[in-house]
N, CA, C and O of each residue as an XYZ file, in Angstrom:
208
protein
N     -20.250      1.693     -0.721
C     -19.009      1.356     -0.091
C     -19.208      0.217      0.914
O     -18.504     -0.791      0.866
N     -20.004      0.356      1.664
C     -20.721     -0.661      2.827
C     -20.941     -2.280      1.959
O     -20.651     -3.386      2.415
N     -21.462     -2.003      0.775
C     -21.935     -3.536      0.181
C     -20.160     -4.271     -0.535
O     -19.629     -5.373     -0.396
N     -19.792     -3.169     -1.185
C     -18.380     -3.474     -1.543
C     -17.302     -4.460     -0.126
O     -16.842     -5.600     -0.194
N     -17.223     -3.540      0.911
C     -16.584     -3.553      1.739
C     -17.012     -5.122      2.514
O     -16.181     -5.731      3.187
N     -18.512     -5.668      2.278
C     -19.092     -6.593      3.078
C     -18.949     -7.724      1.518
O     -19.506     -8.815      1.645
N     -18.465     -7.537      0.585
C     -18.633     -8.337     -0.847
C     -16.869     -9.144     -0.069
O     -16.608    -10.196      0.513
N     -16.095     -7.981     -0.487
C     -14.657     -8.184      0.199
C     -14.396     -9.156      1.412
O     -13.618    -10.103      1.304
N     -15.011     -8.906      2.451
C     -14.300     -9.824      3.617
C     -15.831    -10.824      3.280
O     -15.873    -11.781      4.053
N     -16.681    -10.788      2.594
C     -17.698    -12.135      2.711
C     -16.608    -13.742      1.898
O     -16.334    -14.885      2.263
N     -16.275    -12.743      0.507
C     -16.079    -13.288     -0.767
C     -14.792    -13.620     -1.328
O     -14.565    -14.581     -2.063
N     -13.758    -12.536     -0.827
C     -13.217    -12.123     -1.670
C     -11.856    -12.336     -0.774
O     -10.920    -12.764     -1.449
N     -11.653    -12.188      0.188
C     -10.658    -12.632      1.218
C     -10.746    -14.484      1.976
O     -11.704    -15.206      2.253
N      -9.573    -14.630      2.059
C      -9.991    -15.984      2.878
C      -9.743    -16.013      4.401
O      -8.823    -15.334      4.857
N     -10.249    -16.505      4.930
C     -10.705    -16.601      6.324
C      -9.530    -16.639      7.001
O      -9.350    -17.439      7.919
N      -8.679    -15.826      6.632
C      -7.273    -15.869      7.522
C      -7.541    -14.054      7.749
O      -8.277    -13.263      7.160
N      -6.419    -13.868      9.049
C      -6.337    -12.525      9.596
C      -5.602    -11.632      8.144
O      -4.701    -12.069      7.429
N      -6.297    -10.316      8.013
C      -5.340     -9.255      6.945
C      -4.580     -8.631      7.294
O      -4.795     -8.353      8.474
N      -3.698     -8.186      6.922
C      -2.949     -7.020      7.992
C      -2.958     -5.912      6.515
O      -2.450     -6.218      5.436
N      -3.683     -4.568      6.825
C      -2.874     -3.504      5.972
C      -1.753     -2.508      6.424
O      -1.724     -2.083      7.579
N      -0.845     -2.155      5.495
C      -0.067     -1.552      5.368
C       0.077     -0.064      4.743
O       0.151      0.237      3.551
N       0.092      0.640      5.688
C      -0.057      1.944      4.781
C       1.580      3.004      4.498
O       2.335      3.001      5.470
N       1.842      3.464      3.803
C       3.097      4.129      3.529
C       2.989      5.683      3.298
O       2.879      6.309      2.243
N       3.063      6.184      4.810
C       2.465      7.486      4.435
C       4.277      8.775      3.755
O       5.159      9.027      4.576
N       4.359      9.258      2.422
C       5.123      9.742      2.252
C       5.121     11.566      2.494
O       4.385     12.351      1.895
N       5.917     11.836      3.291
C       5.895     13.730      3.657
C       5.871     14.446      2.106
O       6.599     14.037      1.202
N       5.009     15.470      1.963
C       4.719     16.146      0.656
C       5.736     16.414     -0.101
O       5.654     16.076     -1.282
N       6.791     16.999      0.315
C       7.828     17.217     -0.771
C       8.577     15.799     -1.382
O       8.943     15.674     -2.551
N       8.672     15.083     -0.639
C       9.466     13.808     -1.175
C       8.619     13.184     -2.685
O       8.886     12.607     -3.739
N       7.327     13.816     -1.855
C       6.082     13.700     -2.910
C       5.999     13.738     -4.526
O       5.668     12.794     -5.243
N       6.330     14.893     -4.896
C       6.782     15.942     -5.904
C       7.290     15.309     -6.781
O       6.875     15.052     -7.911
N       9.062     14.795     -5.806
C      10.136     13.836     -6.828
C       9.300     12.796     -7.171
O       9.262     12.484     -8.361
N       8.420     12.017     -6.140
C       8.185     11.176     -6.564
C       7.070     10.610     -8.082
O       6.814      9.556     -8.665
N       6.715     11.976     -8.172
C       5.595     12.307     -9.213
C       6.192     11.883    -10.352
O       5.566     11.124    -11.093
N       8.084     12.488    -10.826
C       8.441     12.372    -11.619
C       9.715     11.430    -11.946
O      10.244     11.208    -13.035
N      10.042     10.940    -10.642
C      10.827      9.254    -11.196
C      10.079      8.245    -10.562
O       9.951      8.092     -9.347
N       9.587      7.557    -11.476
C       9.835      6.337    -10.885
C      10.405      5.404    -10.750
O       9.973      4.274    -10.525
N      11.702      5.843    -10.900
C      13.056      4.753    -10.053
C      12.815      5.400     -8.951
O      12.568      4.617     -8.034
N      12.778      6.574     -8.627
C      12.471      6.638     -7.054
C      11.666      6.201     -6.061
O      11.891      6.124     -4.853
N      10.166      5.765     -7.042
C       9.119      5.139     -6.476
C       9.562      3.878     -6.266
O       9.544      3.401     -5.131
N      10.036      3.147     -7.390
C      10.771      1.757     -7.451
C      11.568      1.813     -6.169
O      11.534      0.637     -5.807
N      12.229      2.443     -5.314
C      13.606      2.417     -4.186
C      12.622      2.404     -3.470
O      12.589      1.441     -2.704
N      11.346      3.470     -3.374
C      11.034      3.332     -1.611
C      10.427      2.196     -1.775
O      10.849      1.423     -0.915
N       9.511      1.608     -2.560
C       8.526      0.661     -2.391
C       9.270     -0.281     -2.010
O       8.966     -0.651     -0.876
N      10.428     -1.038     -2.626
C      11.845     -1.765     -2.190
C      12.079     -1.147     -0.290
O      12.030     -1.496      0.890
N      12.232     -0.492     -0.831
C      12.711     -0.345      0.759
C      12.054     -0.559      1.970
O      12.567     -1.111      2.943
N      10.820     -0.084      1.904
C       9.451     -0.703      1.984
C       8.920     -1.827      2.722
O       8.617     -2.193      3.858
N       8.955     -2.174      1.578
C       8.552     -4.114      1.608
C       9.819     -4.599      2.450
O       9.648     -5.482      3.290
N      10.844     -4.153      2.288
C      12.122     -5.029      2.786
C      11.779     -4.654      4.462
O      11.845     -5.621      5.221
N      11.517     -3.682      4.906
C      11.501     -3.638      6.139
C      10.176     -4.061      6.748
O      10.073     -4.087      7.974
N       9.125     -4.406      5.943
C       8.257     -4.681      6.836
C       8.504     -6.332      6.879
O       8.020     -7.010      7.785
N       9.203     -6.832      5.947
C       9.059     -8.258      5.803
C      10.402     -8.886      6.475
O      10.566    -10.106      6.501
């Protein structure tokens, strides 16, 4: 993980700042989301729209 992780910001990124984004979803919303993904499709939309 260590050589991966040092391959990544040596190689593999460019010398600008990253920002990650994480989307943490509560377990039950979870579930639905297992089985539409038009629902996955809305949050990820919804998502992106608010962080951007």
């Amino acid at each position: 993980m260590r050589t991966e992780a040092a391959h990544l910001t040596d190689q593999v990124f460019p010398r600008q700042p990253v920002r990650w984004w994480v989307l943490a979803v509560p377990k039950p919303p979870r579930y639905f989301m297992l089985r539409e993904w038009s629902l996955v499709n809305m949050v990820r939309r919804i998502f992106l729209r608010v962080i951007a």
